[in-house]
C-alpha positions in Angstrom: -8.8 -0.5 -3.1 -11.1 1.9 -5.4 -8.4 4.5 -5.4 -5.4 1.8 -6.4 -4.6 0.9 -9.9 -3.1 -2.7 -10.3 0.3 -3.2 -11.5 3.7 -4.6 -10.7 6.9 -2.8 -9.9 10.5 -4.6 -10.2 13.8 -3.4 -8.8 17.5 -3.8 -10.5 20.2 -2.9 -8.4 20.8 0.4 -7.3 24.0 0.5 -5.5 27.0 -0.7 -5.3 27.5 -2.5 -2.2 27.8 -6.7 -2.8 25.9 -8.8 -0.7 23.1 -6.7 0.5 21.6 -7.9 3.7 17.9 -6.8 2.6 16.8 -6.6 -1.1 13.5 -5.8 -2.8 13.1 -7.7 -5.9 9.7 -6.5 -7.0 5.6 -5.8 -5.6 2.9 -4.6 -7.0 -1.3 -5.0 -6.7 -2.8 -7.9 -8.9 -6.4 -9.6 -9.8 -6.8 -13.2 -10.6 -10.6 -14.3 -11.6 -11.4 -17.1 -14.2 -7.6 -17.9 -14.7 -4.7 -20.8 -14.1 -3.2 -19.2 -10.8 -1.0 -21.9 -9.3 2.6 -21.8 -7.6 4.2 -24.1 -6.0 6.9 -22.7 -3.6 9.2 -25.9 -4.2 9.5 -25.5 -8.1 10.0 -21.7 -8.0 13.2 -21.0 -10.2 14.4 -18.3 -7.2 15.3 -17.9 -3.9 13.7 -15.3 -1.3 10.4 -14.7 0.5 7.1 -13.7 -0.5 4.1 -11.7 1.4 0.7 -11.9 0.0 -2.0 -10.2 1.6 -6.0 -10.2 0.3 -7.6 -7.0 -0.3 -10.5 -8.6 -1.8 -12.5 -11.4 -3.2 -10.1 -15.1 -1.7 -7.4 -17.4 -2.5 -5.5 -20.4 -1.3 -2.5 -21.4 0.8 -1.5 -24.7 1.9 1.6 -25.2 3.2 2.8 -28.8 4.3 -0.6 -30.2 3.6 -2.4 -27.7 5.7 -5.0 -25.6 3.5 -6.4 -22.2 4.3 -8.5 -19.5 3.0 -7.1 -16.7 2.3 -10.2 -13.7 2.5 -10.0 -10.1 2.6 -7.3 -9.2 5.4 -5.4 -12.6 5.3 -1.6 -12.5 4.1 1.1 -14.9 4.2 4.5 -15.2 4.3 6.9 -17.8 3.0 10.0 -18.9 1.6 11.1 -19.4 -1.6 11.7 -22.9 -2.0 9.4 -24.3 0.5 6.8 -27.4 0.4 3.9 -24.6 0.1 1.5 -23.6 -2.8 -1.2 -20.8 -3.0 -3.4 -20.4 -5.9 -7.2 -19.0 -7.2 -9.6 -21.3 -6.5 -11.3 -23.0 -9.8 -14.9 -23.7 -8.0 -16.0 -20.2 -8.1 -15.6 -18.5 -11.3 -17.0 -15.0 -9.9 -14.3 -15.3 -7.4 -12.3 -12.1 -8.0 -9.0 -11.9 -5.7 -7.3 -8.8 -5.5 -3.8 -8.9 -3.2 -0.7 -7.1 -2.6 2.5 -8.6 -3.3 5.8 -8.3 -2.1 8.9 -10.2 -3.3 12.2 -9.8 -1.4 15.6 -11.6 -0.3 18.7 -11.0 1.8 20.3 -13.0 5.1 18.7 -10.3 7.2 15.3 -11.5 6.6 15.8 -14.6 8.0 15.7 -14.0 11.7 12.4 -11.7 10.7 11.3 -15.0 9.3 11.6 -17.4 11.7 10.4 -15.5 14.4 7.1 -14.6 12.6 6.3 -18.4 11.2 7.2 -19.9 15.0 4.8 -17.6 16.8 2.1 -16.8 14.2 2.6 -19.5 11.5 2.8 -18.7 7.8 -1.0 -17.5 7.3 -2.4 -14.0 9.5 -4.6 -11.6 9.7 -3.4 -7.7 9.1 -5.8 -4.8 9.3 -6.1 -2.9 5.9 -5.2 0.1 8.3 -1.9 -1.4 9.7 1.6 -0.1 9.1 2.9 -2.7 6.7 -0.1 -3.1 4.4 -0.1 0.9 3.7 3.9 0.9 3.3 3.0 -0.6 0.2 0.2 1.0 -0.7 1.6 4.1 -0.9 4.8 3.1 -2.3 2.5 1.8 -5.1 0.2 5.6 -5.2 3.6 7.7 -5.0 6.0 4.7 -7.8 2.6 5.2 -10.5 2.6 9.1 -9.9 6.7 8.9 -11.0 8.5 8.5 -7.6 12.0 6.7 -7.9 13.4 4.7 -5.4 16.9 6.2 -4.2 19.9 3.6 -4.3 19.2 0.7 -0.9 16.1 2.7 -0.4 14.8 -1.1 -1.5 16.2 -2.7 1.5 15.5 0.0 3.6 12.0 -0.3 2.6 12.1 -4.1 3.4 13.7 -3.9 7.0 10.6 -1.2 8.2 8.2 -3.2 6.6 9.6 -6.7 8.8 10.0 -4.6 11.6 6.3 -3.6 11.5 4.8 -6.8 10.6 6.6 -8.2 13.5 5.3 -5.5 15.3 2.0 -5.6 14.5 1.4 -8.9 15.5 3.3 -9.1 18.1 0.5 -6.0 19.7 -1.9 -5.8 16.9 -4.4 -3.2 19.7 -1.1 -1.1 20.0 -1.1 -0.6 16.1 -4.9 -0.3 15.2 -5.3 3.0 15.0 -7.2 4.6 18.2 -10.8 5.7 17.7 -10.2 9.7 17.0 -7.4 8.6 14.2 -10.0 6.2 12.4 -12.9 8.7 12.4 -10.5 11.2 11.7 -9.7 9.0 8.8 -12.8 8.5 8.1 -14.2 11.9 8.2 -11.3 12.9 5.3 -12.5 10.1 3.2 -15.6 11.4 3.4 -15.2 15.1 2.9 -12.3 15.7 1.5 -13.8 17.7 -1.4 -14.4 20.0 1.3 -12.0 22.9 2.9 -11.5 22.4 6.1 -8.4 22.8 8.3 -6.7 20.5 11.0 -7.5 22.7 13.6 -11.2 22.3 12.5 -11.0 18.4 12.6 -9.4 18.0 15.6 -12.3 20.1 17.2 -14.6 18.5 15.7 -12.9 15.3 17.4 -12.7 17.0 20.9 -8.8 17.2 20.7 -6.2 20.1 20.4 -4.8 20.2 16.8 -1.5 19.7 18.8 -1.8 16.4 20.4 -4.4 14.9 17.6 -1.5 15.8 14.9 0.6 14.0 17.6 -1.4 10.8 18.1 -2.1 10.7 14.1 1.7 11.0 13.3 2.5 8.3 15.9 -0.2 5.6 14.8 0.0 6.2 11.1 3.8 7.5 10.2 2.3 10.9 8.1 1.2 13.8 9.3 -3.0 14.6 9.1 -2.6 17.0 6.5 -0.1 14.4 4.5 -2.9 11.7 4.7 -5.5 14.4 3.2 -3.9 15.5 0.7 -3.2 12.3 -0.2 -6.4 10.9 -0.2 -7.3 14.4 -2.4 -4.4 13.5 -4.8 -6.0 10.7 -5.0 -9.0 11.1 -6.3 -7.5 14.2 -8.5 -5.1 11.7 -10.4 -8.8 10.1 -11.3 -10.2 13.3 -12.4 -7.6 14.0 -14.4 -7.1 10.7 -16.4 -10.7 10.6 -16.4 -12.8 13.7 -17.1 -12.3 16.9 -19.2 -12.7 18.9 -16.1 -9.8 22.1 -16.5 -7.1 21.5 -13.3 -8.8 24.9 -11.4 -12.1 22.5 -11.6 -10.2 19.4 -10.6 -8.6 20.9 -7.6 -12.2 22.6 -6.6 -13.5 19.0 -6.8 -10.8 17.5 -4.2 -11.0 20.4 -1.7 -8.0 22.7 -2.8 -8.1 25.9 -2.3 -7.2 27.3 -5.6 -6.1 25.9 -9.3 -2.3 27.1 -8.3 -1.9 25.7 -4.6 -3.1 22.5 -6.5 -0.7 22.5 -8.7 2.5 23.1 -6.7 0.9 20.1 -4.3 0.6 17.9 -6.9 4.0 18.9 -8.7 6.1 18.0 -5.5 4.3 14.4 -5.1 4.4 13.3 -9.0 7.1 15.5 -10.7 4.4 16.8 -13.0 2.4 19.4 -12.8 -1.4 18.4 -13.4 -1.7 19.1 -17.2 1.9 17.4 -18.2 0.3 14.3 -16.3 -3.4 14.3 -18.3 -1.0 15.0 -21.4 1.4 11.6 -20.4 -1.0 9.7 -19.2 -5.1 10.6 -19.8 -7.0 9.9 -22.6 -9.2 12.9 -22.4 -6.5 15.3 -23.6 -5.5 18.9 -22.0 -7.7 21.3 -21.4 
């Protein structure tokens, strides 16, 4: 979560089409520590569903009398009314939780719904890997770097994110990624301030760069070089809201090959170039 700002995101209608089947009301990242955080799900003043899932630190769910914890990798799901409640417990005041939130409605969740609370309950455990904890999480990266949804992009965004939860648990082996994607994962985490190519990962891996770009496109829905740029952009957004480094030394620092290639990278994922976005959003100024 180092490389995630918190904030919330809400939705107004985008199209024109009455009674969407799947809408997305709004999500975001959150922290609650030392704070009154308490809902209860039957005196909500709207109607829907709600998925919570713990990055960090813990919370609370009990829902018809039964409490759990909710720790790193816990979620749950619920409707919206519903006898249920979650909240920050008030026994630990270094308790720091840190979740994603999503907020959505629409008659096609329901079958979604039901299915997942009859065979897995309301409370489950997602890996931070798993398809429908990073939908989110990089709808949150690309929605802070100026990304705008499209009209039922929303809903559209809601239905995948069902239809991988479902799937997940349903076979959560079939959706953790296989050992050469999470060390390839690993490896760009690690190194991505240095150059290296696809080709060169995948041998270091013991794989073609054919069938580990396959395997990696399969298990994680982006391409290898996708996730490592990303992971660069990453770290370059903090660089450049947080440093006076110029952009050629920024994009040096992340493992682009030049000042220009960085910039045209950057440009098609935020709408800015690198300077306009320290100008919009930094503190350090231009350089």
């Amino acid at each position: 979560m180092t490389q995630n700002k918190f904030g919330s995101f809400g939705f107004l209608p985008s199209g024109t089409m009455e009674d969407e089947p799947l809408i997305l009301l709004d999500f975001g990242l959150e922290v609650r520590q030392k704070e009154n955080y308490d809902f209860n799900n039957a005196d909500r003043d709207y109607s829907g569903y709600l998925f919570q899932y713990t990055l960090k630190g813990h919370g609370s769910f009990i829902w018809e009398g039964r409490p759990e914890s909710l720790g790193a990798g816990k979620a749950f799901l619920s409707s919206v009314p519903e006898n249920s409640r979650y909240f920050l417990p008030q026994d630990e005041p270094d308790n720091r939780w840190e979740y994603l939130y999503v907020h959505f409605q629409g008659d096609a969740a329901l079958p979604f719904f039901r299915k997942i609370r009859s065979s897995f309950g309301p409370c489950f455990t997602l890996s931070p890997d798993s398809f429908p904890v990073l939908l989110w999480l990089n709808l949150h990266r690309e929605l802070q770097e100026g990304r705008q949804l499209k009209s039922y992009e929303g809903g559209e965004l809601v239905y995948r994110f069902l239809s991988g939860l479902l799937r997940t648990l349903e076979s959560p082996s079939l959706f953790a990624p296989s050992a050469p994607v999470a060390e390839g994962i690993r490896y760009m985490k690690e190194h991505f301030s240095n150059r290296f190519s696809m080709e060169e990962l995948a041998s270091r891996l013991g794989l073609s760069s054919a069938y580990f770009t396959r395997l990696f496109t399969r298990e994680t829905g982006q391409t290898p070089l996708a996730c490592l740029n990303n992971i660069r952009l990453s770290h370059a957004v903090f660089l450049l809201l947080n440093t006076t480094l110029s952009i050629n030394e920024t994009a040096l620092a992340c493992g682009f090959s030049c000042g220009n290639y960085f910039c045209r990278v950057f440009r098609k994922a935020s709408g800015f170039s690198p300077a306009e976005y320290r100008r919009r959003y930094g503190r350090q100024g231009a350089m």
